[in-house]
N, C-alpha and C positions, 0 to 999 in steps of 0.2 A: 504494500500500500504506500501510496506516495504521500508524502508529509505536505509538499509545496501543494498550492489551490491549483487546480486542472482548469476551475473557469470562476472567476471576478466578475461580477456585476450589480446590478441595481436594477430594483422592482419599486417604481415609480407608485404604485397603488398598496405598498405594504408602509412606504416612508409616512413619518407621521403619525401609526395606527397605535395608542396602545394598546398593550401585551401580554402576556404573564408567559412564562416558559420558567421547563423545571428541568434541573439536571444533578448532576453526580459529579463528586470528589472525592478523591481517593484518602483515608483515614490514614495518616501519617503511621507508619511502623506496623501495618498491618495490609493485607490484600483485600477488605473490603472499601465498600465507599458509602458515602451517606448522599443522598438527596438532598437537592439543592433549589428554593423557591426566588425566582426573581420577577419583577414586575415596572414596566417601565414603557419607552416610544421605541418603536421598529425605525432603523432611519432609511432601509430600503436594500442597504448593500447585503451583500452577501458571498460566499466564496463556497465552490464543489471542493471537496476532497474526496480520494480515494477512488478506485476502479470495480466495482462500478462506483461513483460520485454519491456522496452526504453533505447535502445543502448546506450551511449554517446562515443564519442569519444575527446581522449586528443588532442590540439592542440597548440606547443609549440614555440616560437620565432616568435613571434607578429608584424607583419609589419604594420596594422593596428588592432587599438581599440576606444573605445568610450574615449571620454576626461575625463578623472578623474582615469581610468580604473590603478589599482595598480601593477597587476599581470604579470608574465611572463606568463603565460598558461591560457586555458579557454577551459571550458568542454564543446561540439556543442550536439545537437542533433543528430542523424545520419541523420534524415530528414533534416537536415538544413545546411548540407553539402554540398559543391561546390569545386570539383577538378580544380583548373585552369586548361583553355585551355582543357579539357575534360567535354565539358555539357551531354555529354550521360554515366559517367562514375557511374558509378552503386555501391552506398553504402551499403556494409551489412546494415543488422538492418532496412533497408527500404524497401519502396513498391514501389521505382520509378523503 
């Protein structure tokens, strides 16, 4: 699997939207990870990695995060994307 993004872009109709997306981190000293809750504005960019490609999508100005959590942004899965107020609302890069 290639580490570098396969293809960079920007989805003009996700910029702007808030979000919620949930993800994993790895538990220092141990091989499990713990779930991770973030909530904030999609700004539309996004980057494929791997073969076959896993979307990611930027998500930036953090209304929620995990406690310790340093960053202004955080990169969602596109599966693990949640439109507020839109549960049917259909993420590139996925199969919902």
């Amino acid at each position: 699997m290639s580490l570098q993004p396969v293809n960079q872009g920007f989805d003009p109709g996700l910029s702007g939207r808030k979000a919620e997306c949930d993800g994993g981190a790895a538990i220092p000293g141990t091989k499990t990870a713990s779930r991770q809750d973030f909530a904030g504005t999609l700004t539309g960019a996004y980057v494929d990695h791997g073969d076959p490609p896993w979307r990611w999508y930027l998500m930036d100005h953090l209304t929620e995060r995990p406690d310790g959590y340093v960053y202004d942004s955080v990169w969602c899965l596109a599966g693990n994307v949640f439109v507020a107020g839109e549960p049917d609302a259909v993420i590139p890069g996925t199969s919902r």
